[in-house]
C-alpha positions in Angstrom: 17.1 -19.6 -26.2 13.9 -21.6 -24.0 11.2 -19.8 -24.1 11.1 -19.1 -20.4 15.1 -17.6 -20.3 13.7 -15.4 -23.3 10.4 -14.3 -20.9 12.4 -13.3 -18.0 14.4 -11.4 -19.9 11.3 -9.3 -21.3 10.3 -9.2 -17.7 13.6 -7.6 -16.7 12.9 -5.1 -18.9 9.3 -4.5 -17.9 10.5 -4.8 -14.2 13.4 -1.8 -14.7 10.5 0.3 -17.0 7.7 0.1 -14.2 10.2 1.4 -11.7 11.6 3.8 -13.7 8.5 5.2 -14.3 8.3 5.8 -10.5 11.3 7.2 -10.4 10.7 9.4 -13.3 7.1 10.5 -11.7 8.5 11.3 -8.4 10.8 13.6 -9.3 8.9 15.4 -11.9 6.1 15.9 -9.1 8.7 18.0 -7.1 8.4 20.3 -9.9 5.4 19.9 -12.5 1.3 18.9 -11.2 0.4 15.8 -12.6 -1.5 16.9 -15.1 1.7 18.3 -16.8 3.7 15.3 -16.1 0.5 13.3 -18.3 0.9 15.9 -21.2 4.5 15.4 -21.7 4.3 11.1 -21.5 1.4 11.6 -24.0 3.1 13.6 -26.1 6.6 11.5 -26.1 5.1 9.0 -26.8 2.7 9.9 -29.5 6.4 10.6 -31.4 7.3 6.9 -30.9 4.3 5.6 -32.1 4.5 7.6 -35.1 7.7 6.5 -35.7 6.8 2.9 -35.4 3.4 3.1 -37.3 5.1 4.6 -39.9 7.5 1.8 -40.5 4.6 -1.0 -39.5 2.1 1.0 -42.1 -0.7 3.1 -40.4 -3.5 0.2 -42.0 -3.1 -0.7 -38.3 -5.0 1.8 -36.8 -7.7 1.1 -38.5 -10.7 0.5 -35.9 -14.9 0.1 -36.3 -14.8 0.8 -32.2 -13.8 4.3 -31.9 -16.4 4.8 -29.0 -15.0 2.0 -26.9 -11.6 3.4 -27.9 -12.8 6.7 -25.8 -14.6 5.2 -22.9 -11.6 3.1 -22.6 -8.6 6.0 -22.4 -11.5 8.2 -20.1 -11.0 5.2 -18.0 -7.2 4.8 -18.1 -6.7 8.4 -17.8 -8.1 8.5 -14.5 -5.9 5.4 -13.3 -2.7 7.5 -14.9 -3.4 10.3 -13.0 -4.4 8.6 -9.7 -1.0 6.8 -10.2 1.0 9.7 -10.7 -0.8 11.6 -8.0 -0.1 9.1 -5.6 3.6 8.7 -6.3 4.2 11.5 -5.3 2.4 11.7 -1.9 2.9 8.0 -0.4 5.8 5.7 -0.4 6.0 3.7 -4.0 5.8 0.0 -2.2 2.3 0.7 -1.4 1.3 2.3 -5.2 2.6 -0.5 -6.2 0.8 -2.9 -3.7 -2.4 -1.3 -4.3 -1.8 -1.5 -8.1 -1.9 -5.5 -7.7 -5.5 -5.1 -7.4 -6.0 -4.7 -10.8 -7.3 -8.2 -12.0 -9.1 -8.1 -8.8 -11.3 -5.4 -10.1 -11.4 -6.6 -13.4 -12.8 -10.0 -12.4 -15.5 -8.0 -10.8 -16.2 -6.1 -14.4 -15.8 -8.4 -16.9 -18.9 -10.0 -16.1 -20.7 -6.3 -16.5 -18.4 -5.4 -19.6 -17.6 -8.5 -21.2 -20.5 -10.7 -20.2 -18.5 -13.2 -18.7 -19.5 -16.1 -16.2 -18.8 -15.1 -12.1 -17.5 -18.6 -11.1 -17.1 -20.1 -8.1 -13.1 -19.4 -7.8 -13.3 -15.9 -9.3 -15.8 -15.2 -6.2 -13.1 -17.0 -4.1 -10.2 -14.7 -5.8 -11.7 -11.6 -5.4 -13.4 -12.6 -1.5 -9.0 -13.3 -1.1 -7.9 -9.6 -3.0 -10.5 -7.7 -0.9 -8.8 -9.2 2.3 -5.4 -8.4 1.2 -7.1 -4.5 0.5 -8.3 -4.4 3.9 -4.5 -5.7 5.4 -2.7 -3.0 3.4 -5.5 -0.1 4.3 -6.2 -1.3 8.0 -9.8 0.8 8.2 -10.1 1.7 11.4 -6.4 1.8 12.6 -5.3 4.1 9.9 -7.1 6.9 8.5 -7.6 6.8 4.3 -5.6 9.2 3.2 -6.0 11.1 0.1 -2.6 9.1 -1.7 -3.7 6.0 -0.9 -7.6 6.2 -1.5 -5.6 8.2 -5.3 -3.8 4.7 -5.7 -6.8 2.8 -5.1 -9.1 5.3 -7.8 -5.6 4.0 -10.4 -6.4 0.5 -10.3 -9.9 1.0 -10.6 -9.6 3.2 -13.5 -6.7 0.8 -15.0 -9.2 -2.5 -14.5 -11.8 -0.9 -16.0 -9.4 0.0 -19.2 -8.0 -3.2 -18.9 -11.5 -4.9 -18.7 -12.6 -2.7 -22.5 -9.1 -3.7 -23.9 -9.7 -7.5 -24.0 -13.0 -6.4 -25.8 -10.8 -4.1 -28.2 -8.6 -6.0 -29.1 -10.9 -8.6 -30.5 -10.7 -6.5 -33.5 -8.3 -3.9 -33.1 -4.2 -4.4 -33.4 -2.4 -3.4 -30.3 -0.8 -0.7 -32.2 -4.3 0.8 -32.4 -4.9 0.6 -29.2 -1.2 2.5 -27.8 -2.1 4.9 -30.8 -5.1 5.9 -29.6 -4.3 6.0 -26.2 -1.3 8.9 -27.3 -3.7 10.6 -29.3 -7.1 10.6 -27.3 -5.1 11.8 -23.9 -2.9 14.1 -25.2 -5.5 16.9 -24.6 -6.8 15.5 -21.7 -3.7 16.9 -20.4 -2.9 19.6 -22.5 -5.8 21.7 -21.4 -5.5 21.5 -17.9 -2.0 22.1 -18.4 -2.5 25.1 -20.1 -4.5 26.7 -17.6 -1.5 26.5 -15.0 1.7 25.8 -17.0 5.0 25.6 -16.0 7.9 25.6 -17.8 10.0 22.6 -16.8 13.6 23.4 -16.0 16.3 20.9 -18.3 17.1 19.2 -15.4 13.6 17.6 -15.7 14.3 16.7 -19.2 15.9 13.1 -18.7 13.2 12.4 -16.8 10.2 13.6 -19.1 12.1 11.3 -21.5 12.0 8.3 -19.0 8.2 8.5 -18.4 7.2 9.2 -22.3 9.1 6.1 -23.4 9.4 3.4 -20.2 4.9 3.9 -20.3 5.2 2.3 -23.9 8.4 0.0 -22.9 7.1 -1.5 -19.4 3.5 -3.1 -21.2 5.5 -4.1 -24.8 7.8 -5.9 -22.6 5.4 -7.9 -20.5 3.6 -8.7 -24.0 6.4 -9.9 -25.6 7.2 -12.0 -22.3 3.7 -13.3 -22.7 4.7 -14.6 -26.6 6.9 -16.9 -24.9 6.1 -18.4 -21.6 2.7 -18.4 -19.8 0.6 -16.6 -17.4 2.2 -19.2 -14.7 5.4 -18.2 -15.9 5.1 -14.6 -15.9 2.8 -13.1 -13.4 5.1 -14.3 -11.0 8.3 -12.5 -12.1 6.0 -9.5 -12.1 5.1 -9.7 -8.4 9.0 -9.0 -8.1 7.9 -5.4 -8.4 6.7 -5.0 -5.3 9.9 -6.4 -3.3 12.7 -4.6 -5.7 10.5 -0.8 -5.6 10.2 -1.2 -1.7 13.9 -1.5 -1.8 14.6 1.4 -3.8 11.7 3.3 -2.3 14.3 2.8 0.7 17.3 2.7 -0.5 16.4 6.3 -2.8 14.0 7.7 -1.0 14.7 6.6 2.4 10.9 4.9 3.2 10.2 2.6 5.6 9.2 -1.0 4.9 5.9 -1.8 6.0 5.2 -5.1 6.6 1.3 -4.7 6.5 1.8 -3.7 2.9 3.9 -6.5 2.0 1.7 -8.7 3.7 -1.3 -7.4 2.3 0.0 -7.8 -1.2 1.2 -11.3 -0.7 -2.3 -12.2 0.0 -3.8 -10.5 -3.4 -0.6 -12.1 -5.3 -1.6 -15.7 -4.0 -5.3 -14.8 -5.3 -4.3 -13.8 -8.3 -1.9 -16.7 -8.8 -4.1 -19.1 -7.6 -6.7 -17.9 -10.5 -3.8 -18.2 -13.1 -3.3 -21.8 -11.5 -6.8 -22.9 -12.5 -7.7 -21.6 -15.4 -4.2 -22.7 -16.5 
């Protein structure tokens, strides 16, 4: 099997795990507050990391950079929440569209974080994402609303954890990093959840089950897609996203396709890709 056959194959399997994460996520929101919804991914999928680390051997975890291990889950337990949050309130093409920002964002903190160089065509990549912002958002037309200005909080809070696990993971195995993640945000939505739990009914079950395990299978799946084809080769396949969750947001849900929000996320995909081109 090539090695780009065997990446889009991974990517399928990222592709079908982002979305039915949003799947998952809306329908729980009908039920549980997001907070819950966090607990119960946390806690599923602290039982699968368990189960792996204790085949791989738990030497893995082993980590001199607990701090940054902390700052970095504070970080990408605000985008999980923003995420979640806005699922459920706006329609998942423009989560998703605003989500693209991410390298956007982290191209503006790696310098800060990371120390590395602002170059010209970063300046020109993020200058091209901030337009493709303003298309989707339309300030001025459209008023910010609270799901939208939650989506755009995630992919702050995601960049910024992204931007600390380059730095991580310097040192640390990724299995110390998903580890840490489960264990570190567990309570971060187990007290919160306490204070206004509800039980969820065992209709919500399958789908507790969905976001617990696709959160873990959506990122091993782009990694492993990674191991076998380039950046070239695979950030492309992962802008299909935004095209195949519009149609189910309409097909499912029955939401509209806007074409300011394709538009707008065509523009930050060409940025992106453009930067992938490059460095490439």
């Amino acid at each position: 099997m090539s090695g780009i056959v065997a990446a889009a194959l991974w990517m399928t399997g990222a592709l079908v795990s982002f979305m039915s994460m949003a799947i998952a996520g809306r329908e729980l929101s009908a039920e549980l507050g997001t907070f819950q919804i966090l607990f119960f991914r946390s806690a599923i999928g602290l039982l699968v990391v368990c189960a792996v680390l204790s085949r791989a051997g738990w030497h893995h975890i082993k980590t001199e950079h607990f701090r940054l291990h902390l700052i970095r889950n504070i970080a990408h337990y605000v985008g999980q929440y923003g995420w979640f949050f806005a699922i459920s309130l706006i329609p998942l093409a423009q989560v998703f569209a605003l989500e693209f920002t991410v390298p956007i964002w982290m191209a503006l903190f790696a310098p800060l974080l990371l120390g590395e160089r602002v170059t010209l065509l970063r300046a020109l990549v993020i200058a091209i994402g901030f337009s493709g912002i303003l298309i989707i958002l339309r300030p001025g037309m459209v008023p910010l609303d609270i799901g939208t200005l939650s989506a755009l909080i995630a992919a702050l809070g995601y960049a910024f954890a992204h931007t600390l696990t380059k730095k991580i993971t310097r040192t640390d195995s990724p299995l110390a990093v998903i580890f840490f993640m489960t264990v570190l945000q567990l309570p971060m939505g187990a007290v919160p959840s306490a204070l206004d739990w509800i039980t969820p009914t065992s209709a919500m079950y399958p789908w507790l089950l969905v976001v617990g395990v696709t959160a873990l299978s959506a990122h091993y799946c782009m990694a492993r897609a990674f191991a076998h084809a380039d950046a070239v080769v695979v950030i492309p396949m992962d802008f299909l996203r935004l095209p195949l969750i519009a149609v189910v947001g309409l097909v499912v849900y029955n939401e509209p396709l806007d074409p300011w929000v394709l538009a707008g996320a065509a523009v930050i995909c060409g940025g992106i890709f453009l930067s992938i081109l490059k460095e490439r």
